[in-house]
N, C-alpha and C positions, 0 to 999 in steps of 0.2 A: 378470595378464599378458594375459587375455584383451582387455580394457579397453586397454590398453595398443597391443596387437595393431590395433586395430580406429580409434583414435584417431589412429596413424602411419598407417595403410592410408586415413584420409581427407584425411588432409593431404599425404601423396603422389597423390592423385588430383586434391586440390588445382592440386595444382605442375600506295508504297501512293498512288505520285505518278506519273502519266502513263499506263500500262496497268492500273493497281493497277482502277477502275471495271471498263474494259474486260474486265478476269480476271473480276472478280467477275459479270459478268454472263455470258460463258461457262462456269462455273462452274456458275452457276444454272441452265443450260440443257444441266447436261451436257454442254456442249462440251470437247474437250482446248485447255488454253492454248498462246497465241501464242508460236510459238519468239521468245529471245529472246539477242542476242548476250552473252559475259562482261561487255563494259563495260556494256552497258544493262541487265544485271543488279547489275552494284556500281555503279551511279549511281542506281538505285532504293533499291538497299539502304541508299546511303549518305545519301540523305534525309531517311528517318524512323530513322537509326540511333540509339544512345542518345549523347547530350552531355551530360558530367558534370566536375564539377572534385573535387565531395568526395559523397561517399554515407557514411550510415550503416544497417546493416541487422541486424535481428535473424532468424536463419537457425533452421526445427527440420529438423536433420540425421536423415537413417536411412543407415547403413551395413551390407552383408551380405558376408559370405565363409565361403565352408567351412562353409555352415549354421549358422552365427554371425549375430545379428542384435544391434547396440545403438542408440539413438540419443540424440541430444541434442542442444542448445541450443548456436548459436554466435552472440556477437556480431562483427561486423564490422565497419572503419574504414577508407575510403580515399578519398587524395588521388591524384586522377591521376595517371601517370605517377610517383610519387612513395615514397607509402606502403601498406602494406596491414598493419590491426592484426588480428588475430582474439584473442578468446577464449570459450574451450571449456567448456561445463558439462553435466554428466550432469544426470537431471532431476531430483535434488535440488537443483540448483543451484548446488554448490558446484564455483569454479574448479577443473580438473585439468587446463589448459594454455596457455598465451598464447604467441600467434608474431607474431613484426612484422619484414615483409620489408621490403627498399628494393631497389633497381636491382641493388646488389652486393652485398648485406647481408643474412645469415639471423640474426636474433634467437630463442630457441625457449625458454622454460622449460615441464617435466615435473612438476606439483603431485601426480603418480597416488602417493599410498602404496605405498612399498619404492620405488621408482622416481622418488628425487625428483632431477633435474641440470637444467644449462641448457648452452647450446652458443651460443657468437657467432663468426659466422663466413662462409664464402663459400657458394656454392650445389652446391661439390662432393660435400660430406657428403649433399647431400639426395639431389643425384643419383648418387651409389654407393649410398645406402640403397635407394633405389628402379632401380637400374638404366636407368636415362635421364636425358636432357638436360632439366633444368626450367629458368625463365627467369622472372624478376619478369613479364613481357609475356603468359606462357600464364595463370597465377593470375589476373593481373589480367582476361584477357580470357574466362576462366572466373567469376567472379563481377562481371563488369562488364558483361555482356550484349555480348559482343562475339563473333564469328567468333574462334576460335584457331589463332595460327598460319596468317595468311591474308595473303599478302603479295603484293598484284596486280602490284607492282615486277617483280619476280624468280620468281614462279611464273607458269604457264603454264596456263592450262584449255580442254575444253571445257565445251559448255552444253549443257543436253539438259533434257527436260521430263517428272518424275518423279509421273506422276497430277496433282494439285495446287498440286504444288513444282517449282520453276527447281532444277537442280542443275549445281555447276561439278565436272566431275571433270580433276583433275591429271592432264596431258602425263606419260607416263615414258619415261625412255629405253629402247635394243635389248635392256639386261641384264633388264630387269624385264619385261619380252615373253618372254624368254627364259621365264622365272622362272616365269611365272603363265599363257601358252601363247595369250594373248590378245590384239592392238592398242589401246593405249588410242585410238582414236579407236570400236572396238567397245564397249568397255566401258560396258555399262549402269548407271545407278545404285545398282540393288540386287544386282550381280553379286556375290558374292561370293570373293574370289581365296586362290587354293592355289597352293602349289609344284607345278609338273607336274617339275622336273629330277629326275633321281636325286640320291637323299643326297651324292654325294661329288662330282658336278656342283654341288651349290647348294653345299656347302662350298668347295670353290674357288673359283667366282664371289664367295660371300660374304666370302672371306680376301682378295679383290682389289678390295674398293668399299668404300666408305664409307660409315657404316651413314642418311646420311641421303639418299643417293641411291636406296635400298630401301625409303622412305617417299611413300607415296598419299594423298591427301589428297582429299578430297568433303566437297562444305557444299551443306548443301540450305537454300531460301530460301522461303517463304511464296509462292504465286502471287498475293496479291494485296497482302499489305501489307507483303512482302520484308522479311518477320522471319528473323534467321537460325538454323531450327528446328533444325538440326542440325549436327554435325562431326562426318566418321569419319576415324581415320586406319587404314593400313592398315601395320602396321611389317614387311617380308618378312626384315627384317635379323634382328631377334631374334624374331619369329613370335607376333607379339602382333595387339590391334585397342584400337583407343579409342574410344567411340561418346559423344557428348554433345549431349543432346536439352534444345533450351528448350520452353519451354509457358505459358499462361497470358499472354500480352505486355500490359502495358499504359501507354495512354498518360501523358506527364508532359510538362511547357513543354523538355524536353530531347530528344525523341523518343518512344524505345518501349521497355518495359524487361522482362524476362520475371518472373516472381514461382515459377516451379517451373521446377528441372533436375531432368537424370539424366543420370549419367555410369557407363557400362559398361567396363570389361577386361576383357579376353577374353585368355587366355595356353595355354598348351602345357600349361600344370597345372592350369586350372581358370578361374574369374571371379570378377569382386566385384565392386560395384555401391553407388554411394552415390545417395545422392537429400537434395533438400532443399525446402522449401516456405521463402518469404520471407514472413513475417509480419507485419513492418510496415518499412517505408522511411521515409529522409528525405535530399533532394537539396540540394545547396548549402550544406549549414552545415560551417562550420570546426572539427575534431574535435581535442582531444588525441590522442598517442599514446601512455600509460603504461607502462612497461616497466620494473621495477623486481627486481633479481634478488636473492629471499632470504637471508639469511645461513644460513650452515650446506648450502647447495646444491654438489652435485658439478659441475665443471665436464668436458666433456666435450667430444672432440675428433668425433664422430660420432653418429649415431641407434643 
């Protein structure tokens, strides 16, 4: 069960052009970097960002919670926009689960001994299992080196210069001032935000919003080759954080791709924490996607 536990907890977590020189030589010199507006920050970043149509990759996973530590082996297959296959192996190597999302479509079989089903279905099982809204576009933008959840359309920032790093932090509106006792045009990058209302003040305000108007959003950007090293979100609604940190970036004829994450929660009952190293890549090639569900397998309406 333990196995078990920690397999769903990863797959729920799942769910350097124009000033780029110019940094890097303030940098050198100890200087603090040139302020730089949102858009001239995501027109850098959007530069050298990664361009893919298919990736394959073989992932060595570590997952922790509750002083529980496992890890293993995943392969991964995705087509843009499209598809995403994984499967999952402990490090003997033998399969114990394969998932294959699309736009609308959760595919899932469970190979764990005593625990064997499969579930085909929409994205609501996944998100009652885990208590949030997950979306084919966050997965994808978590294993595709992408910003998550980053939509310069309809979200609003500002820009502020974090040591090293450009960071955009999310406009909120009067409830969330209210809330955490601070302006977001104050708000520093590493501020970290608390409820200041009384308990039964944040419970009414929170029975009167909607739980994604109570979500912060911060991405921090590379000061010189506008890698996007970070995403936090800050959830006030259900009193959570999600922090996911890229590392290692490197280059490929499609941009820039990071080769190690880590993605943190943080909750009201404790944390868990997965990490993974990419071990070997390969861009552009056209993958099957196998998904073949056992005979003898339970089918199942939920995780």
């Amino acid at each position: 069960m333990k196995k078990r536990r920690l397999l769903f907890l990863a797959i729920g977590i799942l769910f350097t052009i124009g000033t780029g020189c110019f940094n890097s030589e303030r940098i050198a010199y100890d200087k603090p970097l040139k302020n730089l507006s949102v858009s001239q920050i995501l027109e850098r970043h959007d530069k050298q960002s990664a361009e893919w149509d298919w990736i394959g990759m073989r992932l060595d996973v570590t997952v922790e919670n509750n002083g529980q530590r496992e890890s293993f082996k995943a392969s991964v297959r995705m087509a843009r926009d499209s598809a995403i296959w994984m499967s999952i192996s402990p490090a003997l190597g033998v399969e114990v689960a394969r998932i294959m999302l699309e736009p609308d479509t959760v595919l899932f079989i469970s190979k764990v001994p005593g625990d064997k089903f499969y579930y085909t279905g929409n994205y609501e099982a996944l998100e009652d299992w885990a208590d949030t809204p997950m979306s084919f576009k966050d997965v994808q933008a978590v294993l595709g080196g992408f910003p998550m959840g980053l939509y310069p359309q309809q979200d609003k920032f500002n820009s502020k210069v974090d040591g090293g790093d450009y960071t955009l932090i999310g406009k909120y509106k009067r409830k969330i001032r209210r809330l955490v006792g601070v302006n977001d045009n104050h708000l520093e990058p590493e501020d970290s935000l608390n409820i200041q209302l009384p308990l039964r003040r944040y419970e009414r305000l929170r029975n009167r919003t909607e739980d994604e108007d109570l979500l912060i959003k911060r991405y921090w950007f590379d000061g010189v080759t506008f890698d996007p090293v970070r995403d936090q979100f800050d959830d006030l609604y259900y009193q959570r954080s999600l922090t996911l940190e890229r590392s290692d970036f490197e280059d490929f004829e499609g941009g820039r791709f990071p080769n190690a994450c880590r993605v943190l929660i943080a909750t009201v009952d404790g944390s868990a924490t997965m990490e993974w190293e990419v071990m070997r890549k390969r861009f552009g090639r056209a993958y099957d996607f196998p998904f073949e569900i056992p005979e003898g397998y339970e089918q199942r309406t939920g995780f």
